[in-house]
N, C-alpha and C positions, 0 to 999 in steps of 0.2 A: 504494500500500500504506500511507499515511498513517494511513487509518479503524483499521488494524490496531492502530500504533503507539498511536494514541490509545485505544484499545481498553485494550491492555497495561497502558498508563500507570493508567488509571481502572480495573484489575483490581486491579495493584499496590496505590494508596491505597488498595481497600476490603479487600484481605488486610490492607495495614497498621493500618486502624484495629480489624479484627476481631479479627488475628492477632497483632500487636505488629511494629517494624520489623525486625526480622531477617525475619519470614513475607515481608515486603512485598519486601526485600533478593535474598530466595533468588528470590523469582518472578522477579524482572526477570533476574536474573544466569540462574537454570534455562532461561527461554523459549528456543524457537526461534525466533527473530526470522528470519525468510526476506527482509528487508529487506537487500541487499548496500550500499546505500548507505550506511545509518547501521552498521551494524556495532556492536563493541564503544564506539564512540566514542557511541552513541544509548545503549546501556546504563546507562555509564558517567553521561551525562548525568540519566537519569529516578533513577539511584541519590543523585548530587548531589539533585536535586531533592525527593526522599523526606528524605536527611539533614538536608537548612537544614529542610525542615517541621518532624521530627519528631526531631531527633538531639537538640538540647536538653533540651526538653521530657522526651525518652525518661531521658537523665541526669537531669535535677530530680526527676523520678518518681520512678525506679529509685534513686535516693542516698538521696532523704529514704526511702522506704519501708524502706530498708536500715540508716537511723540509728533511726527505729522499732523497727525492729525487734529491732537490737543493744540498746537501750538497754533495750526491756524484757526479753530474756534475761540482761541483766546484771543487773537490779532482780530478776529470779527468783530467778536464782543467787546474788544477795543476800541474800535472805529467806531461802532456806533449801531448794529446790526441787530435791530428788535428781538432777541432770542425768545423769548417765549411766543412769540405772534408768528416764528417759524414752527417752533414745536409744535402749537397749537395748528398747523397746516395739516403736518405729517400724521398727526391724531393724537402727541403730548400735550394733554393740557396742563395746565399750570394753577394754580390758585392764587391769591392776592403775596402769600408770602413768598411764593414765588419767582412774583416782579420784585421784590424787595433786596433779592441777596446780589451780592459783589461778582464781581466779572470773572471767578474764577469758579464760582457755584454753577453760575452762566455755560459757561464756556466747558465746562464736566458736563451738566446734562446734554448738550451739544452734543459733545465728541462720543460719551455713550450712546443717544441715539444713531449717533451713525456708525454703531457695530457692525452691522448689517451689510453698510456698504464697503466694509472693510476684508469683511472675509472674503469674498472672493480673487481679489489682490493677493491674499495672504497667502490664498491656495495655491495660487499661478507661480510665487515668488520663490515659494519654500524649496520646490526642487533645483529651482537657480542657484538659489542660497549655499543649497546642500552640495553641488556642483563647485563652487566657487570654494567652499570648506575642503572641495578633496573627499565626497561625500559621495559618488556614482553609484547609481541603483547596482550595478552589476558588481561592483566588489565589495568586498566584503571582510 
């Protein structure tokens, strides 16, 4: 049942680089692996081996796109950028205390609602990332 496991493994990395590494994560951990021998102990292993690829990489991505992204809703909410009268577009609303807090309360709800537009950047990046670190899905 080997062809299986290596199967799994090389499913895994191409969820990962399509889907980001949690997709890659949930696969290996979801599967039925009908292999009694390797058990949770083979899981555990190809999840290791997903992490050292791409766990780095996945943080350098995900932080800097996140200091990005903080720092231009702070320069928004700088200049002068009604932040709650956007949230309230997108479907956040605000209450009166709200309107009330400092440009850096502002400018965190911001850049939290825009999680969203963040992850798919983050997915696209990481196997660049991980490339760049010396990180190639093929070695190991």
């Amino acid at each position: 049942m080997k062809p299986k496991a290596a199967s799994q493994e090389v499913d895994a990395e191409d969820i990962t680089r399509k889907f980001g590494l949690e997709a890659g994560l949930w696969k290996i951990f979801s599967s039925k692996d009908d292999d009694e021998e390797g058990g949770k102990g083979k899981k555990t292993n190809q999840a290791k081996e997903l992490l050292k690829r791409y766990g780095g990489a996945y943080l350098v991505t995900s932080i800097s796109l996140s200091l990005v992204s903080f720092g231009l809703c702070y320069a928004l909410v700088q200049a002068g950028v009604d932040v709650p009268i956007v949230l309230d577009k997108i479907g956040i609303h605000v209450n009166e205390t709200g309107e009330k807090v400092g440009t850096f309360a502002l400018a965190y709800a911001a850049h939290k609602a825009l999680s969203p537009v963040r992850f798919p950047p983050t997915v696209a990046l990481t196997p660049i990332v991980a490339a760049w670190f010396g990180k190639k899905p093929d070695s190991q």
